[in-house]
Residue, then its C-alpha position, 0 to 999 in steps of 0.5 A: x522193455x514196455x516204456x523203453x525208448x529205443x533210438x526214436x521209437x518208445x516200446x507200448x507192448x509185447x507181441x510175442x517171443x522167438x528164439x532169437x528175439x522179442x516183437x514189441x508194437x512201439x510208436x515213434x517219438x518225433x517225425x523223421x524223413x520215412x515215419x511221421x510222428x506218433x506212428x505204430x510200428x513193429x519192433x523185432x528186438x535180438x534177446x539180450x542173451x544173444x546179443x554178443x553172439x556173433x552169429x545171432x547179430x549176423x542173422x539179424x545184420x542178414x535179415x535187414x540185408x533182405x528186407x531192404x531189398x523188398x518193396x511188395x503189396x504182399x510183404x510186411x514193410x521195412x523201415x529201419x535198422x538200429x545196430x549199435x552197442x545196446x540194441x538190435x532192432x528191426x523196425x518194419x511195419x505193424x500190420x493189424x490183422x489175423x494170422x493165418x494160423x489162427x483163423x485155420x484154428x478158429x474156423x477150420x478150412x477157408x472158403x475155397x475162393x479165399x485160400x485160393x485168393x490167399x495163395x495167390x497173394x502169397x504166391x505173387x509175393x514170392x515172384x517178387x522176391x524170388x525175382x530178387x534172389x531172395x527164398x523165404x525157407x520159412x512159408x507157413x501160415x503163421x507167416x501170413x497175416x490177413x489185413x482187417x477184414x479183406x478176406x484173402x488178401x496177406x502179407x508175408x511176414x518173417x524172412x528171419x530165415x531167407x537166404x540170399x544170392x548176390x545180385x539174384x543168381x550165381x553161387x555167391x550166397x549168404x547162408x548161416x546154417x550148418x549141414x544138417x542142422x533142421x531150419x525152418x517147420x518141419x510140416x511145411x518144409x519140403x523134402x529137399x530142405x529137410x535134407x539139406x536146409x542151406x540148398x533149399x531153393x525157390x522150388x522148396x517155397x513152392x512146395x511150402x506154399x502148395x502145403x499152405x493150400x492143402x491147409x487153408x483148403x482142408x483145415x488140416x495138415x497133409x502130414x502130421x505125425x507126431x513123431x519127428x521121424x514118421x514125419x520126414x518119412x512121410x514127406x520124403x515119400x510124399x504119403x498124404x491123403x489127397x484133399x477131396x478125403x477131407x472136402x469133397x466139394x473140391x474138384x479134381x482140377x484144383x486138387x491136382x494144383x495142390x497135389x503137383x505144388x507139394x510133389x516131393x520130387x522137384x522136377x514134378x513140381x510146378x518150375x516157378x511161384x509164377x507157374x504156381x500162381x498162373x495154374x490157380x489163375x487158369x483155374x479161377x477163369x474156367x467156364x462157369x467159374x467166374x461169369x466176368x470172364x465169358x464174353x458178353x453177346x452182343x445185342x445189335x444197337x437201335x439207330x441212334x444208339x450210343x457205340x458198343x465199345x470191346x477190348x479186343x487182344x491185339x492177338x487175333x488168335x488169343x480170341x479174347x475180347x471183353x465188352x465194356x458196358x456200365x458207366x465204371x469198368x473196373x479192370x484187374x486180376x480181382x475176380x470182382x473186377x468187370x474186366x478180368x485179367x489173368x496175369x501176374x503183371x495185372x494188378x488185383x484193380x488195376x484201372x478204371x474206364x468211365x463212359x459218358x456218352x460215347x466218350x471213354x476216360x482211362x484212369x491207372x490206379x496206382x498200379x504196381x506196373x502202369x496203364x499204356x496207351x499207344x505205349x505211353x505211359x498214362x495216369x489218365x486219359x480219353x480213348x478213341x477207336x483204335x488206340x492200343x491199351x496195355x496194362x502192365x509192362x507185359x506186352x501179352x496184356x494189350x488190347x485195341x479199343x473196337x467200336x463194335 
């Protein structure tokens, strides 16, 4: 296939080989209304042995079906779909990075803050697509590409197995598997998947994402039989040495995370990707753990001194305040940020606020869900006392300008 054309992208090399198909980096041949010219993509192409099977083509015609349907940070990007008589071709975005899979194999165990970070990426991705109606089945780190050199931030690749429920709920799905047939990677697939594969739910992504955690955090799998039985057993039975066995350094707060995410009984597990990720959150703003969250004493001000500005929730009893000092104040979800916020609906650097003498600008920073002032959505603007600042569409995230 190297130096094929197919429709108006030319295929330059291989990336690998599935059951199903063949991934190839190609580069597009002229400008078109959604790719420039000269542009580097992945092609997923269907095996030529495949490629009358009914049910292989549908696959394929499904995965499009999904992909269309995702626009996140966090997952590979779709562009197009070519199905005709010759081909059937995925073409989606070519991310230059690592798989996760390699780096565990490389490095053994991540940093702890970076398999936390890590999982969060993965974890708001599936919020979205959950939120979508849409379940991956397939979350192992093999399915996680890190983007360059940005430790802990992935994209979620390979929803070749997802299912989908119409319009997000009810029992209209579209599934090709077959009762007992096995689909997905055993190590990482929870007990209700393995059991049953076309009722695997959000819940079973949860699972595999708090086994993807034990990985990245421990640099080994919590169950490894070689024996494809034992291993369901195990699973079944949730019988797994707790993380700290392997990395004492883990504390038992972020080990009973883990342990309740890959819990084999669903109702023990955390509800959602949400509260999966809101529990890592919670973790990651303890006292002590990250200094940018603790409040900042107050110095009283010399006469003549410059206002000492906060941002205060406007809930009196959240007791959350934030003191705004330096000439740029990076608010969002990254612990890196001045102002730390803990919630999904923050992005990772959100906004910026610049002081220049006693007067404050706001800028949103393309954020997934904007920045608000008094309710209206802005793109830049200067603040006085009093104004109510929102940063996201979540009312839980506003805040009054204070002159303290």
């Amino acid at each position: 296939m190297i130096g094929n054309v197919v429709g108006n992208y030319r295929i330059e090399r291989e990336l690998g080989e599935g059951g199903m198909s063949h991934v190839y980096v190609g580069r597009t041949m002229s400008r078109t209304d959604i790719l420039p010219a000269d542009y580097e993509v992945v092609l997923k192409v269907m095996s030529e042995e495949l490629a009358g099977e009914v049910t292989a083509r549908k696959r394929f015609v499904k995965e499009a079906h999904i992909l269309e349907k995702l626009r996140h940070r966090y997952i590979t990007r779709f562009y197009e779909f070519i199905n005709n008589a010759d081909h059937a071709v995925l073409v989606m975005e070519l991310v230059e990075g690592t798989p996760i899979d390699v780096l565990l194999t490389e490095r053994g165990a991540l940093p702890i803050a970076d398999a936390i970070t890590t999982a969060q990426c993965l974890l708001e991705a599936l919020v979205y697509a959950h939120g979508k109606g849409i379940v991956h089945r397939d979350i192992k780190p093999a399915n996680l590409i890190r983007e360059g050199a940005r430790a802990g931030v992935v994209k979620v690749t390979d929803f070749g197995i997802a299912k989908i429920k119409e319009g997000g709920t009810g029992s209209g799905q579209t599934v090709l598997t077959k009762s007992g047939f096995l689909l997905g990677t055993p190590h990482y697939m929870s007990p209700e998947q393995i059991r049953e594969p076309k009722d695997a739910g959000a819940k079973s992504d949860v699972y595999s994402a708090g086994v993807v955690l034990y990985e990245m955090l421990t640099g080994t799998l919590p169950f490894n039989s070689r024996s494809l039985p034992k291993l369901i057993d195990a699973i079944y039975r949730g019988e797994k040495q707790p993380p700290r066995a392997f990395r004492p350094e883990i504390d038992a707060d972020l080990e009973a995370i883990v342990l309740r995410a890959m819990h084999p009984r669903m109702e023990q597990r955390y509800e959602s990707a949400r509260q999966f990720f809101e529990a890592l959150e919670e973790y990651n703003l303890r006292p002590g753990y990250t200094p940018t969250m603790r409040p900042i004493p107050a110095a009283v001000p010399p006469p003549g001194a410059p206002p000492q500005w906060q941002l205060v929730h406007v809930k009196a009893e959240a007791n959350e305040k934030h003191s705004l000092s330096g000439d740029s104040i990076m608010v969002g979800r990254d612990r890196t940020c001045s102002v730390v916020l803990a919630h999904p609906a923050v992005s990772r650097r959100h906004a910026r606020i610049t002081m220049a003498g006693s007067a404050l600008t706001l800028e949103d920073l393309k954020s997934a869900n904007g920045t608000y002032v008094n309710n209206t959505r802005i793109d830049k603007a200067v603040l006085k006392p009093g104004d109510v600042v929102r940063f996201g569409a979540d009312p839980a995230c506003s805040y009054v300008l204070r002159d303290h």
